[in-house]
C-alpha positions, -999 to 999 in steps of 0.1 A, spaced: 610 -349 -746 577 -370 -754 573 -392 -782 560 -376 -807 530 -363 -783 512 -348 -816 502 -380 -832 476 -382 -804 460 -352 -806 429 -341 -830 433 -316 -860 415 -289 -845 439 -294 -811 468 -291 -836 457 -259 -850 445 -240 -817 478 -254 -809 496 -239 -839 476 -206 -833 482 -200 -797 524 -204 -803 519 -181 -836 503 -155 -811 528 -165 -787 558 -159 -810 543 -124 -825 544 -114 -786 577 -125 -778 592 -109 -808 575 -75 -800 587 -78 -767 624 -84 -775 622 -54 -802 608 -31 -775 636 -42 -752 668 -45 -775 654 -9 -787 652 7 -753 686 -7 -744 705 5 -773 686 41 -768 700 39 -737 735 27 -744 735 55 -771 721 87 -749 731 78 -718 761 84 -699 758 58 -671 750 20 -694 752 -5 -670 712 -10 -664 708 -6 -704 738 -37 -711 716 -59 -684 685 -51 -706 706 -57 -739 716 -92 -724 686 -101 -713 666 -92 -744 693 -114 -761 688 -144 -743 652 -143 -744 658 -140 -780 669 -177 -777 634 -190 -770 626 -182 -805 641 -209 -825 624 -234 -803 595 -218 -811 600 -220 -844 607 -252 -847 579 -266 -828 555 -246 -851 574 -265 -881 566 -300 -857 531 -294 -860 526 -281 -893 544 -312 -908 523 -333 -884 490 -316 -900 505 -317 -935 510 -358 -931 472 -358 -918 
């Protein structure tokens, strides 16, 4: 990982920084909601579940991306804070 790559940026590259991974973050989210959904509908009407499962697992691993995300918000709002 860099070192620390925010202390050379600006303050307004910070926040369209912080902004574009907030809008990033809402659309992930939505995404994973719409997917878990669909595969638990499916898991719950459907006879044959083997394609809903795959979507459940795959909806849970992307799921993983988020604490990243969150954390690296956190990164750049302490970096703006210290500012």
């Amino acid at each position: 990982m860099k070192d620390d790559g925010f202390k050379n940026k600006t303050t307004g590259q910070l926040k369209a920084s912080l902004r574009a991974i907030k809008m990033i973050t809402i659309a992930l989210i939505s995404v994973i909601t719409l997917l878990l959904s669909m595969a638990i509908y499916g898991m719950v009407t459907k006879e044959d579940t083997g394609t809903s499962v795959a979507l459940f697992v795959v909806g849970i691993s992307c799921g993983g991306i988020l604490p990243l995300q969150f954390m690296l918000m956190k990164r750049i709002k302490s970096e703006l804070a210290s500012r």
